[in-house]
N, C-alpha and C positions, 0 to 999 in steps of 0.2 A: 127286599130280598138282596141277598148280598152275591153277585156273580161267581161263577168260577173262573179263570182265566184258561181258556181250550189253547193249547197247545198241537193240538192232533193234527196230523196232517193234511186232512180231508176225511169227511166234509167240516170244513171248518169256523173260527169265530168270525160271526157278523156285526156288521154295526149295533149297539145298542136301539139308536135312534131308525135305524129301520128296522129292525123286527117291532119297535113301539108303532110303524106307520103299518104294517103286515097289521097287525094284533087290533090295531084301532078302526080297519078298512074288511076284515076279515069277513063278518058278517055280512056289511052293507058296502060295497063298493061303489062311489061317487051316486050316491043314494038313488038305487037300482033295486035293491032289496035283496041282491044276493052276493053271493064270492064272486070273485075273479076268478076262483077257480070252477063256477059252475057256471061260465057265460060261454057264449058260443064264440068262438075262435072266428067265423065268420061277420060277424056283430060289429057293428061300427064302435061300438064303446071299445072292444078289446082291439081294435083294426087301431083304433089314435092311439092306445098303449104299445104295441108295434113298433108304429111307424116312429113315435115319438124317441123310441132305445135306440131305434137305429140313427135317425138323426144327429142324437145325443154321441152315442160311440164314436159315429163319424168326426164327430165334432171334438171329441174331448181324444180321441187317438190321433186327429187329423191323418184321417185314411184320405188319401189321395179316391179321386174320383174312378177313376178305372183299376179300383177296387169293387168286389160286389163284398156284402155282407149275408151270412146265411146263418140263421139258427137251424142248429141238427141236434140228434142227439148220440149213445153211443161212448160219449167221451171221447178221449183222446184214441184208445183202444182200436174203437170203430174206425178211426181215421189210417192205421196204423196199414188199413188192408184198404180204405179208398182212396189214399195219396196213390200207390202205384197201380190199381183198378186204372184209376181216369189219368193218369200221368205219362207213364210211364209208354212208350216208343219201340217199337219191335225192334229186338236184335239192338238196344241200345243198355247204356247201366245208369244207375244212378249213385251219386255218392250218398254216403252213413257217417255221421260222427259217432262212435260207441260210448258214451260217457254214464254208465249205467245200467240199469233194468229196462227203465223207459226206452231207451234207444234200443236195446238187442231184443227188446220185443216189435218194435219197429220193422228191425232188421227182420227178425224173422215171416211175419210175414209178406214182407218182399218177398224174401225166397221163395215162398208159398209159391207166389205167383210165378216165380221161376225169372225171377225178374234179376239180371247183372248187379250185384251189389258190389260196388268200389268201395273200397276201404278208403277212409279219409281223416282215420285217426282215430286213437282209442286210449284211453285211460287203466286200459284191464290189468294190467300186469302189477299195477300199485295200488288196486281193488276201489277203482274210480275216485282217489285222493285230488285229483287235478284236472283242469281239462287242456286238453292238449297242447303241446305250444303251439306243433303245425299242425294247418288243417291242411289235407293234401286233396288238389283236384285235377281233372284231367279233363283235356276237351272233349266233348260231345256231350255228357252228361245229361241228362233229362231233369234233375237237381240235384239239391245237394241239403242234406234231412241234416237236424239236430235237435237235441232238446237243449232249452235256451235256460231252466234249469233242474238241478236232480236233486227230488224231493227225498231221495233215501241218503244220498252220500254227501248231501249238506254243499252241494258245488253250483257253480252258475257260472255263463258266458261274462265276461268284463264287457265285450265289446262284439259284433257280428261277424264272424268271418269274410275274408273275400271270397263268393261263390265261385270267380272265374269267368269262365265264361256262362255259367249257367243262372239258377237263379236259388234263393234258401226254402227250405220249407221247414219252417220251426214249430214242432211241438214246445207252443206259452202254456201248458198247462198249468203248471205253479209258479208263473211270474209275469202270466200275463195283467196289464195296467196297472204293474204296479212301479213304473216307471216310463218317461216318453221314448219312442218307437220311430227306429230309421226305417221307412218302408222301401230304399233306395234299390235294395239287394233280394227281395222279398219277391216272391211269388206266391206263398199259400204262408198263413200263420192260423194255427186254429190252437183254442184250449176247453178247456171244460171249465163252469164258472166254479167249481165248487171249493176254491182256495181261494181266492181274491175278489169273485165277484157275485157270490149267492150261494142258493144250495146246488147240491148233486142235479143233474140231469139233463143239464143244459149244455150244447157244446155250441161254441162260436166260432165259425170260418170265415176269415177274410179273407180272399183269391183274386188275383190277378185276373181279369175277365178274357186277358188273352189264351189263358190254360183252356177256355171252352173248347178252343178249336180241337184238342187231342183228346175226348174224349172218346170211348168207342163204341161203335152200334150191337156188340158183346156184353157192355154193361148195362144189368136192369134198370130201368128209371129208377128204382129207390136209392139207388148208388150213386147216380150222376149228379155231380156239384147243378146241371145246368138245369136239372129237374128241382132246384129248391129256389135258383136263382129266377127260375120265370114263373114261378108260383106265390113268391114272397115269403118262401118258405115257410107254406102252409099248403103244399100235395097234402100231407095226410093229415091229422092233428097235431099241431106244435105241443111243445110243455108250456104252457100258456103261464102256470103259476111261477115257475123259472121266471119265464121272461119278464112279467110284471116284476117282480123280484131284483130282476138283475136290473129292471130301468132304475129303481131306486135307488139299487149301488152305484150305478152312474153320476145319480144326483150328488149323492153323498161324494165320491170320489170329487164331484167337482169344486164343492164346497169345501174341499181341504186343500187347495189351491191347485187342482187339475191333476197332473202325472206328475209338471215338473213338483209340486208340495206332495204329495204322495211317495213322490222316491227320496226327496228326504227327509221325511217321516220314518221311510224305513230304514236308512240310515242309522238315522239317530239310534232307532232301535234296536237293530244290530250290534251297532257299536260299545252296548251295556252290556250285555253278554258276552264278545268277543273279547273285550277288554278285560274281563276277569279270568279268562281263557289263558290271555297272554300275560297277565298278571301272574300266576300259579303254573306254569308250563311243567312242575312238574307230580301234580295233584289232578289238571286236567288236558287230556290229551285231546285235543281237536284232532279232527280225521280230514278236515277239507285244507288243504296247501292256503296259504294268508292270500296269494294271488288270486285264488279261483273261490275262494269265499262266498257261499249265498247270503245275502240277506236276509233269504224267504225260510231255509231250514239249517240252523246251529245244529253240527252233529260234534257229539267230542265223549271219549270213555274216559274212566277212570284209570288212571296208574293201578290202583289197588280193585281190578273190577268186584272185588268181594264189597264195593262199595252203590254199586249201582240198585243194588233191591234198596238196599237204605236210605238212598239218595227218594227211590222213587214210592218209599212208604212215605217220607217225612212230606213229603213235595205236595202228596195227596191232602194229610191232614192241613196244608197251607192253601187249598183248594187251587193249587197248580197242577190241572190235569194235562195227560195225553204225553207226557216226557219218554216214555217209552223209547228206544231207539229201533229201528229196522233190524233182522235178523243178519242180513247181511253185511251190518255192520256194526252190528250191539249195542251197550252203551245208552246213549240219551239221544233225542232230539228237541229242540223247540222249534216248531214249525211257526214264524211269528208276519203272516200274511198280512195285508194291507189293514184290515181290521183289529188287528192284535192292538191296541192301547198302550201307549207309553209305560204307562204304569203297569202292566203285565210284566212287560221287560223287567223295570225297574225292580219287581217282586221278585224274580226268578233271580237276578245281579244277586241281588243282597243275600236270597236263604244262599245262592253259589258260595259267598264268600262267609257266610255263618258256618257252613257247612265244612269248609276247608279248614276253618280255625278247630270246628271241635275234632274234627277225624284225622287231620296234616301230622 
C-alpha cells in the first residue's frame, strides 16, 4: 500500500513504524490475550505502561523534578477554563499574548471567570502575520499565557518571552516535543498529543508543583490539577489507548536523536517548502513574517487565488492530502509535525515548483 502524505492539522500523520507496533499488539498485548484498550486501567500491566511514559517524557523533555506530570483530557480547550479556575488570585490579572484563534479563545474564557486580563501583546491588526515583538508585562500578575504556536496562521514563538516577574503558561499544543524545552520561566505547559505525539484525546500537563498551593476549595475535584496529581492521574478512567500510544511516540521521538534530532528534522523540513516560498515571492504569498515562521504549519495564498481549487485538486490526485488552508486565512497549509517524513516535504517542494512553472 502506497501511503498518503496527511498534511491536516490534526489529528494528524503518525510514525509508520508505530501504527505497525499498534496494528501488531492490537489483539494480543504482551501476550494477555487482549487490547490495551480492553485491560483495566487499574491492572499492573497497564499501571508499568504509565509509569514507564511518564518516566520516558521526563527523561526525553528533562522536566526538572518539581515538575508533576498529569494526563487529562479535554485538549487544549479544557485547559483554556482550568488555567484561571485553579490559577488565578482574587482581585489579581493575569497577562494574554493574542497571537491568534487559540489565544482569544483562551482569552475568552478568562473573562468568563471574570478574571483581570492584561493585554501583553497582539498580533490582530495585521490578522496574526507575526508574533509580537514586545511582550508587555506588569507586576503582580498571576501569569503570563501564550500559545507557543498558531496552527491556523502558520506563526510560532523563536524563543520564550521574559515572564517578569511572574511565570509562562504555554499552550504546546502543536509544538509540543517537537524541539528541546527551557523550563526556566515555565509554570504550567500543557498540549493535546494529537499533532506531535499520538491521536486525539490525550492532553498532557506539566505544572509547577508549587501552583498547588492556589488552588481553590470552590473548585470541583474533577477541575483541580492536585486531584490528577495525587491519583496518578487515574480519579476516573484515563484514555488508556492514548497513553499507550503516546509511550510509543516517546520511544520513537527518541530514536530519532531525542528533541535535540527532532528539531532539526523539522528544520530541514521546513526549509523545503519555505524556500520555494521565497524562491517565487511573487506566485506565492506566505502570510507568516520570515521571523515568526512555524516550522509545524506553512501557510501561504496564491497571488492569483483563482489558483488555490487547482493547486488543491492536483495536490489530491498526487496523494498530498489536508492542504486546505484555515478560513481565516485562506489559501494553503502544510501542517508538517514531527511525524511528517522528509520525503512528504520533499513531494509537496517539487509538485510547488511544477506548479508555478505551468500556471507563472
Amino acid at each position: 500500500m502506497t501511503r498518503t502524505f496527511n498534511f491536516s492539522a490534526g489529528p494528524a500523520t503518525m510514525p509508520t513504524t508505530v501504527l505497525e507496533s499498534v496494528r501488531d499488539e492490537l489483539l494480543d498485548f504482551q501476550g494477555t490475550g487482549i487490547s490495551v484498550m480492553e485491560m483495566s486501567h487499574r491492572g499492573k500491566i497497564f499501571d508499568a505502561v504509565y509509569q514507564e511514559s511518564i518516566a520516558n517524557l521526563r527523561k526525553l523533555a528533562q522536566i526538572p523534578e518539581d515538575f508533576d506530570i498529569l494526563y487529562m483530557t479535554g485538549g487544549a480547550s479544557a485547559q483554556f477554563a482550568l488555567v484561571p479556575m485553579n490559577l488565578s488570585g482574587s482581585g489579581r490579572a493575569a497577562g494574554y499574548v493574542n497571537t491568534g484563534a487559540w489565544s482569544e479563545k483562551a482569552i475568552k474564557e478568562a473573562k468568563a471567570q471574570s478574571l483581570d486580563v492584561f493585554d501583553a501583546g497582539t498580533s490582530k491588526e495585521t490578522n496574526h502575520n507575526h508574533i509580537p515583538a514586545e511582550i508587555k508585562t506588569k507586576a503582580g500578575l498571576d501569569y503570563l499565557h501564550i500559545t507557543s504556536n498558531n496552527t491556523i496562521f502558520g506563526t510560532q514563538f523563536q524563543s520564550l518571552p521574559n515572564p517578569g516577574d511572574t511565570q509562562l503558561v504555554i499552550d504546546m499544543s502543536s509544538d509540543f516535543l517537537s524541539k528541546p524545552i527551557d523550563w526556566t520561566n515555565i509554570g504550567i505547559a500543557y498540549a493535546g498529543t494529537q499533532k506531535n505525539a499520538g491521536p486525539s484525546g490525550l492532553t498532557v500537563v506539566i505544572i509547577r508543583k508549587s501552583y498547588y498551593e492556589r488552588e481553590k476549595e470552590s473548585v470541583p475535584a474533577i477541575y483541580r490539577y492536585t486531584t490528577y496529581a495525587k491519583n496518578d492521574s487515574m480519579y476516573n478512567t484515563p484514555p488508556t489507548f492514548q497513553i499507550y500510544v503516546f509511550g510509543l511516540i516517546l520511544k520513537w521521538i527518541e530514536s530519532q536523536g531525542g528533541l535535540s534530532g527532532i528539531a532539526q528534522h523539522n528544520e530541514n523540513k521546513a526549509k523545503l517548502i519555505y524556500d520555494v516560498i521565497d524562491e517565487f515571492p511573487d506566485f506565492f504569498k506566505g502570510h507568516a513574517q520570515k521571523d515568526s515562521r512555524s516550522l509545524m504549519n506553512v501557510t501561504w495564498n496564491f497571488a492569483n487565488a483563482d489558483l488555490n481549487a487547482v493547486f488543491l485538486a492536483e495536490s489530491q490526485k498526487r496523494k498530498l492530502d489536508g492542504l486546505k488552508g484555515h478560513r481565516s486565512v485562506g489559501g494553503l497549509r502544510a501542517s508538517i509535525y514531527n511525524a511528517m517524513p522528509e520525503a512528504g516535504c520533499k513531494a509537496l517542494a517539487d509538485f510547488m515548483r511544477e506548479f508555478q512553472q505551468e500556471h507563472s
